[in-house]
N, C-alpha and C positions, 0 to 999 in steps of 0.2 A: 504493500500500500504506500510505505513512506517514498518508494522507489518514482511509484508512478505519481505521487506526488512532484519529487524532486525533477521529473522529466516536462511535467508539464511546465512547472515555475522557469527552468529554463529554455521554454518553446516561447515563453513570454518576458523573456530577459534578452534586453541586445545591451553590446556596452556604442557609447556614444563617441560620433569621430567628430574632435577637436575641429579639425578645416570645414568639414560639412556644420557645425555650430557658429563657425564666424562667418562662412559665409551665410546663413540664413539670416544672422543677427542686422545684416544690411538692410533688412527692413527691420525698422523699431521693434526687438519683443518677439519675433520669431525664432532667432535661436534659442531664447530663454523658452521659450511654448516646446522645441525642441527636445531641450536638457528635462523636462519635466517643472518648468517655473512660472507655471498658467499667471498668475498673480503679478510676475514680475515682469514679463513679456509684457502683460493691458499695461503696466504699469510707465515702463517703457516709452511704449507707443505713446499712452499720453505727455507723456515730456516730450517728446519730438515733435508733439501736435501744437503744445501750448508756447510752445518757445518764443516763434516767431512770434505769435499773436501777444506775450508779454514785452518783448522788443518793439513789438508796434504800438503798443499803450503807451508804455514810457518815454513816448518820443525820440529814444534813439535812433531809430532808422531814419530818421528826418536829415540825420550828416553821414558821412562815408566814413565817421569813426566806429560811427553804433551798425552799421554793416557788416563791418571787418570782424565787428564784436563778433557779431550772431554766425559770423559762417563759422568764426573759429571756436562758438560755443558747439556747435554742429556739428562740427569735423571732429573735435576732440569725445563730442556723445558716442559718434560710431565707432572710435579705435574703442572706447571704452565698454560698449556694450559689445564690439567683437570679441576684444579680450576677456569681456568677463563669460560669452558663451564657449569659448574656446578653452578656458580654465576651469571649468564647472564640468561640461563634457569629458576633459584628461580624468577626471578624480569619477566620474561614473563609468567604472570596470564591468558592473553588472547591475547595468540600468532595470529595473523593472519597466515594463512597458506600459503609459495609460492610454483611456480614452482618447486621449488627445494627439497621441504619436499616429497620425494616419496621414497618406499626405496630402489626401483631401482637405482634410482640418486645414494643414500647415496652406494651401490656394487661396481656402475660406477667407486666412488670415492677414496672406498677401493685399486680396484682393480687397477686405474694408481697412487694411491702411490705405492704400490708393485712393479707395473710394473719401472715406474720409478725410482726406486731403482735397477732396474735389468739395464736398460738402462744406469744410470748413471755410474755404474760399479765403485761400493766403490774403489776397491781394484787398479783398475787404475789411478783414480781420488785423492787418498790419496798417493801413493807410497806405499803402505805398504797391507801385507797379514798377518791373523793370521791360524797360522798349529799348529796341535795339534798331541804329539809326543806319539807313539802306542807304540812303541818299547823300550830294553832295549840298545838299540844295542850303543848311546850315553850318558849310561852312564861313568862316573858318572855326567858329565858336565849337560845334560838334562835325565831326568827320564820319564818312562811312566805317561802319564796323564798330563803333562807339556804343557803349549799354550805358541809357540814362536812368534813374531813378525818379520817379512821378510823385509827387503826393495828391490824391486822390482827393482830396477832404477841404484841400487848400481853400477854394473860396465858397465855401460856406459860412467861415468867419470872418473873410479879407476879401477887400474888393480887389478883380483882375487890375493891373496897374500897365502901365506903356513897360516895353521891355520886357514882361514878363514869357519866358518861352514857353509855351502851354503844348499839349499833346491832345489832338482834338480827331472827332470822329469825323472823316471829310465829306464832302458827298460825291466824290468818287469810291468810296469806300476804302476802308480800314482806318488805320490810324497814323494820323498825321503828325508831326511836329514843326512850329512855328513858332513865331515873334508876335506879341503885340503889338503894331503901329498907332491903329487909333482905337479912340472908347466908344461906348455909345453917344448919338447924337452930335460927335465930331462929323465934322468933312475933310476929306479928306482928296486932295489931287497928287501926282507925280509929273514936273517936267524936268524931261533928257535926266531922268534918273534920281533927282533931288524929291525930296516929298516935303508936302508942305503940311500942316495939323493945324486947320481952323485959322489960315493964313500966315501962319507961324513956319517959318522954312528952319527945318530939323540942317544946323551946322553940322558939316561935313570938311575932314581937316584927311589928306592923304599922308597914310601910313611907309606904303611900301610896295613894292612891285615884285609880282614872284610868277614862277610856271605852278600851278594848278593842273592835275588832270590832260597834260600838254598843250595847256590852256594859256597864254599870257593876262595876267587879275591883276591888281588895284588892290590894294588894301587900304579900307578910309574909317574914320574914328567919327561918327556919328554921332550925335546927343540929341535926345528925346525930349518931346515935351515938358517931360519932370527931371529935366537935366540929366537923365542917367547916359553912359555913355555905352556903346555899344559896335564893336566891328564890322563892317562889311565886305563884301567883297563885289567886285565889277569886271567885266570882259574890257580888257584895255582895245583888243579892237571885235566891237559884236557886230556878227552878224545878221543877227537878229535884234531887231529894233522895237518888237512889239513887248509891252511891261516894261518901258523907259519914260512911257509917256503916257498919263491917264488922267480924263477930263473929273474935275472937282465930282467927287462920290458923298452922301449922308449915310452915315452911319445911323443906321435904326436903333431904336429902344433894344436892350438887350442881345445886343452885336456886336461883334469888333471885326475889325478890319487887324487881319494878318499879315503881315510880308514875311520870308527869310533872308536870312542874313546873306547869302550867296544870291542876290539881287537877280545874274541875268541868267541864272542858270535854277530856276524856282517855281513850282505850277501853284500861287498862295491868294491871297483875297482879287490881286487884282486881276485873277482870271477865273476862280474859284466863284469871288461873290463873300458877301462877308459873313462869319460864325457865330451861329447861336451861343448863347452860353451854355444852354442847357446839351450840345454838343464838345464842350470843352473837356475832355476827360480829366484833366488833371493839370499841374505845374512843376515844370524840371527843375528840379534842386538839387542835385550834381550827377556829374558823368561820375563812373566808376571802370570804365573799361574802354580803350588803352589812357583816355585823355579824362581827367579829374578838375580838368578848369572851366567848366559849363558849370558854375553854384548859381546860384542865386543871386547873387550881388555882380552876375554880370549882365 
């Protein structure tokens, strides 16, 4: 009896491999579900979930220090929760086997971290999106290949201001990134390239001359309405002449008028038409990826 006992307790004993535990534990709480550590896995997974969304309460994420924080809170969660399935696993010789070691369970579990991650909705739960810019159309302030960071929430407390680069839903579709030129109920004209804001001509002082894209550009230092000051860029010889010159426009109730900073190389208000607010997704408050000099205060 004790025999067939001892035959079946080891038909239901595996011991646990160490590498198959760290690698499961790369989704939050999986390898620990693995090891036999149902409790410590949910438990897991909930830190992984809540992370971000405490970073984004605390307004860290709002600068590119409280970023760096969180991915390196991140990165460090996974060596630690690899290493801890990967060490738990070495010391289970003769794991008894539960309900839970199937590896259906272990899909199940895959699959509501994912899901839960869809559910949670990072981007609403932190305040903050990252876009990644295709286009040359802002430089030179952001270049293609550039990942910006959004705040989403921005002007629900603050009114959009001149200069501000916003990320907006265009009606060509997707998502866009631009400049504020003018506010609501501005007018707004462009002649041979100069723009003028409620008759007020936005001074333009040249920078510098450079190759662009095999392109020869201008680089001129701009200042807005509210004195901010701001880059642009110009075709030193354009071929194309159409968006250098546009008859005085009114800016609607609850509309602005867009340009980008890469003037003649830009598809923005003065071809577009000008943007709802309620189309504005969000406000760039710095680049993080290759170039860090898009904040706010440009």
């Amino acid at each position: 009896m004790k025999l067939i006992i001892d035959q079946e307790r080891a038909n239901s004993t595996e011991p646990r491999n160490p590498i198959a535990a760290a690698l499961l534990s790369l989704f939050p709480g999986l390898g620990q579900i693995y090891n036999g550590q149902l409790i410590k896995g949910i438990v897991f997974l909930l830190i992984d979930l809540i992370t971000p969304v405490l970073f984004g309460i605390s307004g860290m994420l709002l600068n590119i220090n409280g970023l760096v924080a969180m991915l390196v809170v991140s990165v460090v969660f996974i060596i630690y929760r690899m290493a801890d399935g990967f060490a738990v696993a070495k010391r289970l010789k003769e794991y008894e086997l539960k309900p839970t070691n199937k590896w259906y369970v272990y899909l199940v579990f895959a699959l509501l971290t994912i899901g839960s991650r869809i559910f949670l909705d990072i981007p609403a739960s932190t305040g903050i999106q990252t876009f990644k810019i295709n286009t040359p159309s802002m430089a030179p302030t952001l270049e293609p290949g550039d990942r910006v960071v959004a705040q989403l929430y921005k002007y629900k407390k603050t009114e959009i201001q001149y200069g501000d680069i916003v990320v907006y839903n265009s009606p060509k579709g997707g998502v866009w990134t631009s400049r504020v030129i003018a506010l609501p109920l501005d007018s707004i004209e462009v002649i041979d390239g100069i723009v003028s804001v409620n008759g007020q001509v936005n001074e333009v002082k040249q920078n510098k001359e450079y190759i662009l894209d095999a392109q020869e550009v201008i680089e001129f230092e701009e200042e807005l309405q509210n004195n901010k000051k701001i880059c642009t860029l110009r075709f030193k010889n354009n071929p194309y002449r159409e968006g250098r010159t546009m008859a005085n426009k009114f800016v609607p109730e609850n509309e602005y008028f867009l340009m980008s900073d890469n003037r003649d190389d830009a598809f923005d208000s003065r071809f577009l038409g000008t943007i709802k607010k309620e189309d504005i997704v969000g406000k760039v408050i710095y680049s993080y990826w290759p170039n860090s000099s898009a904040s706010e205060n440009k």
